[in-house]
DSSP file (Angstrom, degrees, kcal/mol; ACC not computed):
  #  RESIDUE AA STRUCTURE BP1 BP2  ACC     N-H-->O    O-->H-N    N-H-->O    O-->H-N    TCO  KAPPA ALPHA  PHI   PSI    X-CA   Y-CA   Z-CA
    1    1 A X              0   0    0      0, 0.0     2,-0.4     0, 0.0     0, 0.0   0.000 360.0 360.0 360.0 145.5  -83.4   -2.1   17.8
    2    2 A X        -     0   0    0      1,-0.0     2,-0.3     2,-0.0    28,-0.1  -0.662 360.0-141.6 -93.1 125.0  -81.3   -3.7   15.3
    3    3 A X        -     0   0    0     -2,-0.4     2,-0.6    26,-0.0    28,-0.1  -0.720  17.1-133.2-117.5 136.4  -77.4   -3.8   16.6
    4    4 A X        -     0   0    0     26,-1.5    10,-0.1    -2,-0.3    -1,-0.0  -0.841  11.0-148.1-126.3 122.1  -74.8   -3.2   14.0
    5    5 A X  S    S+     0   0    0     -2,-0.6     9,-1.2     1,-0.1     2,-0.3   0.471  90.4  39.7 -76.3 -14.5  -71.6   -5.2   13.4
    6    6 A X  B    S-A   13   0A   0      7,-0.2     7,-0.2    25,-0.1     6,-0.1  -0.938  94.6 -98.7-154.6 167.5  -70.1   -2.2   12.4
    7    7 A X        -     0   0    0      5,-1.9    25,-0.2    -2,-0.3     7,-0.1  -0.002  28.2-145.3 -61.2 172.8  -70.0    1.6   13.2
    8    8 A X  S    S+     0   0    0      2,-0.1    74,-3.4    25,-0.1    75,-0.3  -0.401  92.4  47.3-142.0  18.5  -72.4    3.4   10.9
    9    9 A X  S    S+     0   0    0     22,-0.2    43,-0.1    73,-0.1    23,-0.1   0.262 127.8  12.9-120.6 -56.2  -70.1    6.4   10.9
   10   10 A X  S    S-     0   0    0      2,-0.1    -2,-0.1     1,-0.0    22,-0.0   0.855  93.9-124.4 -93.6 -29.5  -66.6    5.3   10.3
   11   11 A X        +     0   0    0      1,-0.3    -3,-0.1    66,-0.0    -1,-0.0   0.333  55.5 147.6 113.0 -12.8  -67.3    1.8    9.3
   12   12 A X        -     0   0    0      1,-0.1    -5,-1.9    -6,-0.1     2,-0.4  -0.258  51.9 -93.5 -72.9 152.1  -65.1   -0.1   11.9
   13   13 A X  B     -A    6   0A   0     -7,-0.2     2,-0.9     1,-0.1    -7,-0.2  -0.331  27.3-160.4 -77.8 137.9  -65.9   -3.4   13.4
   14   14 A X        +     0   0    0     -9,-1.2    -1,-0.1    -2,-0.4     3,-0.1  -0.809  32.6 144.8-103.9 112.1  -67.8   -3.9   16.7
   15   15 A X        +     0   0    0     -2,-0.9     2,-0.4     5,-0.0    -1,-0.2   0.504  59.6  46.7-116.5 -13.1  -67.2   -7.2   17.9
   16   16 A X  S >> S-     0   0    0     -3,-0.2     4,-1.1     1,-0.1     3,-0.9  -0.833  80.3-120.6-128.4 159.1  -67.1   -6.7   21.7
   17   17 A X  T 34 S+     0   0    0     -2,-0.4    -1,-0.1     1,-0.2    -3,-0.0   0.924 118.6  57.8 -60.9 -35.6  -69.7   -4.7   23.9
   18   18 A X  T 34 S+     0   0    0      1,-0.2    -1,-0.2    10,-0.1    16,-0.1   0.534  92.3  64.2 -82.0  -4.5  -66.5   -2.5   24.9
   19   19 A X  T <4 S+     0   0    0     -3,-0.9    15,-0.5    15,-0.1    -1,-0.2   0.988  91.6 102.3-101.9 -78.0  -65.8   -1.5   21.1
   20   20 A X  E  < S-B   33   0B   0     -4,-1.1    13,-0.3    13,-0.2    14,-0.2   0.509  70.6-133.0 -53.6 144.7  -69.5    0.5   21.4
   21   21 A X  E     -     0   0B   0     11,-2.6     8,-2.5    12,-0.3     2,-0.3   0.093  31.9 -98.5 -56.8-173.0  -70.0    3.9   21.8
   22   22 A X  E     -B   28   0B   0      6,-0.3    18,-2.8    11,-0.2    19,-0.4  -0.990  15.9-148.0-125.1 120.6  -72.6    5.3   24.6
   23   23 A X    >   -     0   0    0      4,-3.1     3,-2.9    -2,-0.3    16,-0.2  -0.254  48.9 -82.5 -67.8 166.2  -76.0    6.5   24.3
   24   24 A X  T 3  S+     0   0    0      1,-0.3    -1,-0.1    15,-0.2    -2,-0.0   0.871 134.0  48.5 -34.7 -34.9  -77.1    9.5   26.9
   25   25 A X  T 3  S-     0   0    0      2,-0.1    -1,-0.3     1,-0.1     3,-0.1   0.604 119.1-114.3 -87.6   0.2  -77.6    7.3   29.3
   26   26 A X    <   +     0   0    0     -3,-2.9    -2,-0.1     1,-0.3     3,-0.1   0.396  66.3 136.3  68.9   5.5  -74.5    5.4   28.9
   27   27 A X  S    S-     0   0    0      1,-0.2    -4,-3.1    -5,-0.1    -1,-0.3  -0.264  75.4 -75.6 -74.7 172.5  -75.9    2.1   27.7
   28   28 A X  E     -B   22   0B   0     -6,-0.2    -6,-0.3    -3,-0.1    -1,-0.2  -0.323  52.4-115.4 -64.6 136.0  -73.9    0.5   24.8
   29   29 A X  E     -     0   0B   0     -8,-2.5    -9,-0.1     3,-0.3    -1,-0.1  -0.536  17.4-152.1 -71.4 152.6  -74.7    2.6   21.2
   30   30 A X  E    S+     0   0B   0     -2,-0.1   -26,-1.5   -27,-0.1    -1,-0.1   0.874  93.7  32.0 -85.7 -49.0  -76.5   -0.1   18.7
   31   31 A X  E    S+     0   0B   0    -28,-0.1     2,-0.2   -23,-0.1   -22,-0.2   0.884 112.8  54.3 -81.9 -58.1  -75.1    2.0   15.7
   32   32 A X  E     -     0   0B   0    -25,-0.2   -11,-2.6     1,-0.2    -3,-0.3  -0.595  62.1-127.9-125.5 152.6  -71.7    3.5   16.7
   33   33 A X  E  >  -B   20   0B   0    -13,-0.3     4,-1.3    -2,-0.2   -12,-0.3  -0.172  38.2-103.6 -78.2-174.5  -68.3    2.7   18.0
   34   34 A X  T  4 S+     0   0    0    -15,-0.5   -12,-0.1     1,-0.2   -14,-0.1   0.827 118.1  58.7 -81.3 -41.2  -66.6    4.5   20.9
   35   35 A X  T  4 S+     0   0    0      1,-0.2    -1,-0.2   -16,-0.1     3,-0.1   0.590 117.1  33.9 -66.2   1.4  -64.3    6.6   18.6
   36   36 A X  T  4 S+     0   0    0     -3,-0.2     7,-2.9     1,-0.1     8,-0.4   0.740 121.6  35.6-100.0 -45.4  -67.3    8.0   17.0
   37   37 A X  B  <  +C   42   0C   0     -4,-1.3     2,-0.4     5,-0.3     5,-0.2  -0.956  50.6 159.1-163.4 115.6  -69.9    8.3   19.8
   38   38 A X  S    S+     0   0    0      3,-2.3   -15,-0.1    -2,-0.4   -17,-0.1  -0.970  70.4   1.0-153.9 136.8  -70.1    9.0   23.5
   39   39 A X  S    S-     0   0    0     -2,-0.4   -15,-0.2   -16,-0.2   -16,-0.2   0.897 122.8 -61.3  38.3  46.0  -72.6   10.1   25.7
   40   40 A X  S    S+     0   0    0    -18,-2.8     2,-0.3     1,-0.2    -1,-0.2   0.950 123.7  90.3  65.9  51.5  -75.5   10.2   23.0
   41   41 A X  S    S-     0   0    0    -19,-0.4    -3,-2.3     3,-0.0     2,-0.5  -0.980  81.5-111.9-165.0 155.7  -73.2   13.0   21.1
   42   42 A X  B     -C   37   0C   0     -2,-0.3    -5,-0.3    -5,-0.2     3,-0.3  -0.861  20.7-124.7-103.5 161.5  -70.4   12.2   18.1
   43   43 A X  S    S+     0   0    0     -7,-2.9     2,-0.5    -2,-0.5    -6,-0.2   0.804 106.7  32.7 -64.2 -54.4  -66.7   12.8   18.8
   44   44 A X  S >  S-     0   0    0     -8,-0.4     3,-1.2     1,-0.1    -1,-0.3  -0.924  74.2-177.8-108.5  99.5  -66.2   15.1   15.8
   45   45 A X  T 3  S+     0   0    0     -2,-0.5    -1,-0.1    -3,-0.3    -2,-0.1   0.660  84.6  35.8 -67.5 -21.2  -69.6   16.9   15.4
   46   46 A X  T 3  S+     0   0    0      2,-0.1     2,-0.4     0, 0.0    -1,-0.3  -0.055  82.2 134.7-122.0  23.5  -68.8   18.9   12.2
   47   47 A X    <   -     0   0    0     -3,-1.2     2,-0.2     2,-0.0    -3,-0.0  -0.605  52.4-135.5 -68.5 123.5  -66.5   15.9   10.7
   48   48 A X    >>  -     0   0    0     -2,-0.4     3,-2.6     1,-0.1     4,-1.1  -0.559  25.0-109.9 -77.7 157.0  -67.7   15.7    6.6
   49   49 A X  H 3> S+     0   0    0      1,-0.3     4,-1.6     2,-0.2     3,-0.2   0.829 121.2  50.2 -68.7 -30.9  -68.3   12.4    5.2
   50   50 A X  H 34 S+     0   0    0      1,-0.3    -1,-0.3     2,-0.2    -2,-0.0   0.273 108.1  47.5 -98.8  19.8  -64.8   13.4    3.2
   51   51 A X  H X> S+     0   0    0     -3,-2.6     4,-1.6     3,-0.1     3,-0.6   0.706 110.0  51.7-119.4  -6.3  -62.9   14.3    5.9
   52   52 A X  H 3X S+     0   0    0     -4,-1.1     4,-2.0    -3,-0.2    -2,-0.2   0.657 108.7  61.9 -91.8 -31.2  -64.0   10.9    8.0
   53   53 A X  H 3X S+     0   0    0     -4,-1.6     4,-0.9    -5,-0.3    -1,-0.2   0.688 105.9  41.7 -67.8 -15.1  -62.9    9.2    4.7
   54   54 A X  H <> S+     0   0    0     -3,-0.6     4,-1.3     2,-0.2    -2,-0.2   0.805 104.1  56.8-113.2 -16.1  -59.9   10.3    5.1
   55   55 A X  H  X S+     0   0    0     -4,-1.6     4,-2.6     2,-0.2     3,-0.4   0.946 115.9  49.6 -55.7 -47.4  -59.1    9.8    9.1
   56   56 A X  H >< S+     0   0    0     -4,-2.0     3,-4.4     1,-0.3     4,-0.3   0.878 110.1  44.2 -61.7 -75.4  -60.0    5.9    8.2
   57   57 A X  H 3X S+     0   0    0     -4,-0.9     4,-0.8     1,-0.4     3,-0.3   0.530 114.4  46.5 -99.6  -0.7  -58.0    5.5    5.4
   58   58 A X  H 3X S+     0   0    0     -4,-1.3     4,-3.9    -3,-0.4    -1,-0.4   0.847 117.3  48.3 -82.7 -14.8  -54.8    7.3    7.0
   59   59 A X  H << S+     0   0    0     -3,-4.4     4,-0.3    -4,-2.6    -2,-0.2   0.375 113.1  50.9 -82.9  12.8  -55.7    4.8   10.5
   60   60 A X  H  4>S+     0   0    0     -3,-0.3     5,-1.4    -4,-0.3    -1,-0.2   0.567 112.1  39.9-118.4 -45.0  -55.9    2.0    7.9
   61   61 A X  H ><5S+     0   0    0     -4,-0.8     3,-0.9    -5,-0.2    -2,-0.2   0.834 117.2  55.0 -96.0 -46.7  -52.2    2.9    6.1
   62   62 A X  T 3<5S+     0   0    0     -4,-3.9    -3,-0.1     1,-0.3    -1,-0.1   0.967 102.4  56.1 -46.4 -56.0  -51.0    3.5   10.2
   63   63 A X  T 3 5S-     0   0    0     -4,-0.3    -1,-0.3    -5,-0.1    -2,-0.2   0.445 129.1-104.4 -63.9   0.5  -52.3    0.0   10.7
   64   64 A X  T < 5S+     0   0    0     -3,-0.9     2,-0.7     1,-0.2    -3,-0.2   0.755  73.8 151.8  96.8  43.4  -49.6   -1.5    7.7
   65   65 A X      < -     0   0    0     -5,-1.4    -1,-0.2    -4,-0.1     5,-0.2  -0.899  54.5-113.1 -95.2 119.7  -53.1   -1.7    5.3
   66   66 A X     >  -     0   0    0     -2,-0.7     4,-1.3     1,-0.1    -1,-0.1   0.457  19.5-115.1 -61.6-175.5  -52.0   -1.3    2.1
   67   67 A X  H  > S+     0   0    0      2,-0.2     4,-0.8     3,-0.1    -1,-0.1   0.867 116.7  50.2 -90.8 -33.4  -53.2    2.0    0.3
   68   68 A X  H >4 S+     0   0    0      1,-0.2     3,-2.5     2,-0.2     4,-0.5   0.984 108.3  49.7 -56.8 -69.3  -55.2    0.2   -2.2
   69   69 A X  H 3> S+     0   0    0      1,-0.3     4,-1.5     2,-0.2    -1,-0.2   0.717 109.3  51.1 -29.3 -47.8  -57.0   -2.0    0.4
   70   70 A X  H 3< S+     0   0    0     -4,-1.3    -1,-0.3     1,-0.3     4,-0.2   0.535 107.7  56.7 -92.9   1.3  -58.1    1.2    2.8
   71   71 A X  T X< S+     0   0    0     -3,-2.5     3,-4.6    -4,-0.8    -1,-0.3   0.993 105.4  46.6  -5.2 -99.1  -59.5    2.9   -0.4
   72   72 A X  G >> S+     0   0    0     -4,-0.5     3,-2.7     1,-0.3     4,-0.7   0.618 109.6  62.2 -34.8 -57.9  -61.7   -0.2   -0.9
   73   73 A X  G 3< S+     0   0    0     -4,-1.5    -1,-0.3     1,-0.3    -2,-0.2   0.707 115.2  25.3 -63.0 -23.6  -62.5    0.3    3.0
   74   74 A X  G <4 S+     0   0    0     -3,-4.6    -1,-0.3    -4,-0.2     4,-0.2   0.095  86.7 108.5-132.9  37.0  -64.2    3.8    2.8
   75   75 A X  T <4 S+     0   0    0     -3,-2.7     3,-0.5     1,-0.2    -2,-0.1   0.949  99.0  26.6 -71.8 -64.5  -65.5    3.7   -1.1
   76   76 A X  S  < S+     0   0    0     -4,-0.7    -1,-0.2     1,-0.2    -2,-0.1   0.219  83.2 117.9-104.2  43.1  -69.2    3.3    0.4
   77   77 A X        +     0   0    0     -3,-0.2     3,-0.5     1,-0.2     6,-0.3   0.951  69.3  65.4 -59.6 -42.1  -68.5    5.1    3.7
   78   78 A X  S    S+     0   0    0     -3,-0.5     2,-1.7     1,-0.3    -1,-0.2   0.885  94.2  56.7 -26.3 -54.2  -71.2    7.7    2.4
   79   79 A X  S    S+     0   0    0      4,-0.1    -1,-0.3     5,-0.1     2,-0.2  -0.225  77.7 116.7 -93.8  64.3  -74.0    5.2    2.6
   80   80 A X  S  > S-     0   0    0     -2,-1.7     4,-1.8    -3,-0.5   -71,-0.1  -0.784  85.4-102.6-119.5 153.8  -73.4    4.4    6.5
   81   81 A X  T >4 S+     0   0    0     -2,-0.2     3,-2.1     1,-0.2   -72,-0.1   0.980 123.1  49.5 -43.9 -54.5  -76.8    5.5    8.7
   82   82 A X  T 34 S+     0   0    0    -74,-3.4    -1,-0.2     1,-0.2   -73,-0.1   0.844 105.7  49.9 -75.3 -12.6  -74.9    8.7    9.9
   83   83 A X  T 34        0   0    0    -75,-0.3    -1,-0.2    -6,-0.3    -2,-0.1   0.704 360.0 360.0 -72.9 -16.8  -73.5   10.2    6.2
   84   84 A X    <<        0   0    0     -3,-2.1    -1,-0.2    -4,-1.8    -2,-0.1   0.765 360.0 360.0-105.2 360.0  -77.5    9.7    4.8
């Protein structure tokens, strides 16, 4: 299975094995980070595509990323595996 340089819910990058979420079993997720995905289940199960658009772009503005930039960051959050 094809392993994804970044989460396919929220959009962040996975650069390390320890950035991955958990399948059931507890191996590393191919798809999702750890803040998304844990023990084969997501973290916020009833999060909307537009309320996950807006948890990035306020952790974006937290992180000193400018307002414009974290826009930019979750303009095609929609078309991620878990939003389709």
């Amino acid at each position: 299975m094809k392993e994804f340089k970044k989460c396919q819910s929220c959009s962040m990058p996975i650069k390390k094995v320890e950035d991955r979420g958990t399948e059931e079993n507890l191996n590393p997720s191919s798809m999702y980070c750890k803040h998304c995905y844990q023990q084969g289940e997501f973290t916020q199960q009833d999060m909307t595509v537009d309320e996950m658009k807006q948890t990035v772009k306020e952790k974006c503005i937290e992180m000193g990323v400018p307002k414009v930039l974290s826009g930019m960051f979750v303009k095609n959050l929609h078309k991620l595996k878990r939003w389709k």
